[in-house]
KEKE-3310 file (N, C-alpha, C; in steps of 0.2 Angstrom, whole numbers, plus 5000, padded with zeros to 4 digits):
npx = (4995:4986:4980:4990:4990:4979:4977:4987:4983:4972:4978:4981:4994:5002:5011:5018:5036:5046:5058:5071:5084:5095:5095:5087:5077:5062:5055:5056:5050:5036:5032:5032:5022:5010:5013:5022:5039:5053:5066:5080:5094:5107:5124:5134:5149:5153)
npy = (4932:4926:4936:4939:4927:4927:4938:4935:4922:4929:4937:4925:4919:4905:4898:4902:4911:4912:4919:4918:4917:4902:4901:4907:4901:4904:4911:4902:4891:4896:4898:4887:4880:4886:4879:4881:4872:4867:4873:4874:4878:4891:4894:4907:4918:4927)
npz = (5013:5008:5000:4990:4985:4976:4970:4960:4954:4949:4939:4929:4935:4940:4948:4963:4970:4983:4990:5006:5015:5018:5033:5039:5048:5055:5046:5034:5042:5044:5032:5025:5033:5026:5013:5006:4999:5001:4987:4980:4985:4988:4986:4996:4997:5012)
capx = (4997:4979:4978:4995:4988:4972:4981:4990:4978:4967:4983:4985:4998:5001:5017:5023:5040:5047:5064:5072:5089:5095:5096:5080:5073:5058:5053:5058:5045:5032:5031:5032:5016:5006:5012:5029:5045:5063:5066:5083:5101:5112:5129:5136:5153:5152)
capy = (4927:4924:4943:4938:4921:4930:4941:4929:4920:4934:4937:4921:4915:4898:4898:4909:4909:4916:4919:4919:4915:4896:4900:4910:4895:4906:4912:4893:4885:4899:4896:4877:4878:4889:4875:4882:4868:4872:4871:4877:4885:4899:4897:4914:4921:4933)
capz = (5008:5003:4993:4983:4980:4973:4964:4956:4952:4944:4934:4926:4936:4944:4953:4965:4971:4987:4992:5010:5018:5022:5038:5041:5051:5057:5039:5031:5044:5042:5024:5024:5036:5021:5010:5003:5002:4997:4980:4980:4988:4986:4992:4996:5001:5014)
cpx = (4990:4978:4984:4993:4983:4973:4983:4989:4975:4971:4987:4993:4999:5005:5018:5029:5042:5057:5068:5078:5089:5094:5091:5075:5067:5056:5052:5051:5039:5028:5029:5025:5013:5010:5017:5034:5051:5064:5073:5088:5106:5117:5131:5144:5153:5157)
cpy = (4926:4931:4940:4932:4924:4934:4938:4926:4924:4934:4933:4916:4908:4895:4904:4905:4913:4914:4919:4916:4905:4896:4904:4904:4899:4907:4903:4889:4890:4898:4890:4876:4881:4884:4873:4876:4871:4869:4871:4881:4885:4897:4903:4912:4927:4936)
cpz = (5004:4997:4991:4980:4974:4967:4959:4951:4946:4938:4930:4930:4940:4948:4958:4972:4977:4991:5001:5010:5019:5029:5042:5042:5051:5050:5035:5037:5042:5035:5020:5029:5031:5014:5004:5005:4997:4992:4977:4986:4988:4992:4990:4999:5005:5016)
residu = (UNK:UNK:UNK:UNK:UNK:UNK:UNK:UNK:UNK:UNK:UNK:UNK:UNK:UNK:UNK:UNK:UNK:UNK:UNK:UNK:UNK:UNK:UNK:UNK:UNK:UNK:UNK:UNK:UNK:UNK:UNK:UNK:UNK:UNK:UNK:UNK:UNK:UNK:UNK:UNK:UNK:UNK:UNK:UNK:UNK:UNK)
# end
């Protein structure tokens, strides 16, 4: 995450957004400890 941040950065940008499943607990916490919260969600029909 710190090279995409940097990236990012260098590139002018100031958001980044990252997408994962509702129900990817394991991803949803790892993300929310680097600082990420849920902004949004998708319901599907499967």
């Amino acid at each position: 995450m710190d090279a995409v941040e940097t990236w990012a950065s260098s590139h002018g940008l100031e958001r980044i957004t990252l997408d994962t499943g509702a129900a990817n607990a394991g991803a949803r916490a790892f993300y929310g400890r680097l600082g990420f919260g849920d902004e949004e969600v998708t319901l599907t029909d499967h």
